[in-house]
C-alpha positions in Angstrom: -38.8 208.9 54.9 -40.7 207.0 58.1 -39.1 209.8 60.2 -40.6 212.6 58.3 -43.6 210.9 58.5 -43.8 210.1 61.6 -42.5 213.6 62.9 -45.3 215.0 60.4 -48.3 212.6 61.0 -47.6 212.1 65.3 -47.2 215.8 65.7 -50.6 216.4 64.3 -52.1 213.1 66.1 -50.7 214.1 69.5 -51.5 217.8 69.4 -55.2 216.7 68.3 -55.6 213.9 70.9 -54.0 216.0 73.8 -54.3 220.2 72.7 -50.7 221.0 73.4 -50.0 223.8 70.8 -46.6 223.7 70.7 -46.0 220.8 68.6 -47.7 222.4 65.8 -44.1 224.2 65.0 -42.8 220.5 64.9 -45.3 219.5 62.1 -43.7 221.6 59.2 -40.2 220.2 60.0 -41.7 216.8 59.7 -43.1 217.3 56.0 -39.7 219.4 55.0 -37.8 215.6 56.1 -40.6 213.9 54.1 -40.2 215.9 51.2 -36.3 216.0 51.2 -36.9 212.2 51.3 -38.9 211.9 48.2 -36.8 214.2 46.0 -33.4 212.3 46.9 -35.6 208.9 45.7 -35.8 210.8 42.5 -32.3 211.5 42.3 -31.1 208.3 43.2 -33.9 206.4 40.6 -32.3 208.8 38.2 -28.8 208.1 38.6 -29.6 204.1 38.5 -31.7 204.7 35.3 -28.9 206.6 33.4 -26.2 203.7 34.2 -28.4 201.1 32.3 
């Protein structure tokens, strides 16, 4: 999850701050990681909630 976001959130920061383009194809990978992240959460809440 901090990897997505920081992928996510640094790529915009340091393509704002400095104008290189090219990091704005690293952005989407970033939120893709961030919201993988959040849907295995789920599942794992899930499966703990369904043992109890």
């Amino acid at each position: 999850m901090i990897f997505g976001i920081v992928v996510f959130s640094g790529s915009l920061y340091v393509m704002t701050f400095t104008g290189i383009k090219i990091l704005g194809a690293i952005t989407p990978i970033g939120g893709v990681v961030f919201i993988v992240a959040w849907v295995l959460l789920a599942l794992s809440i899930g499966k703990i909630t369904e043992k109890s």
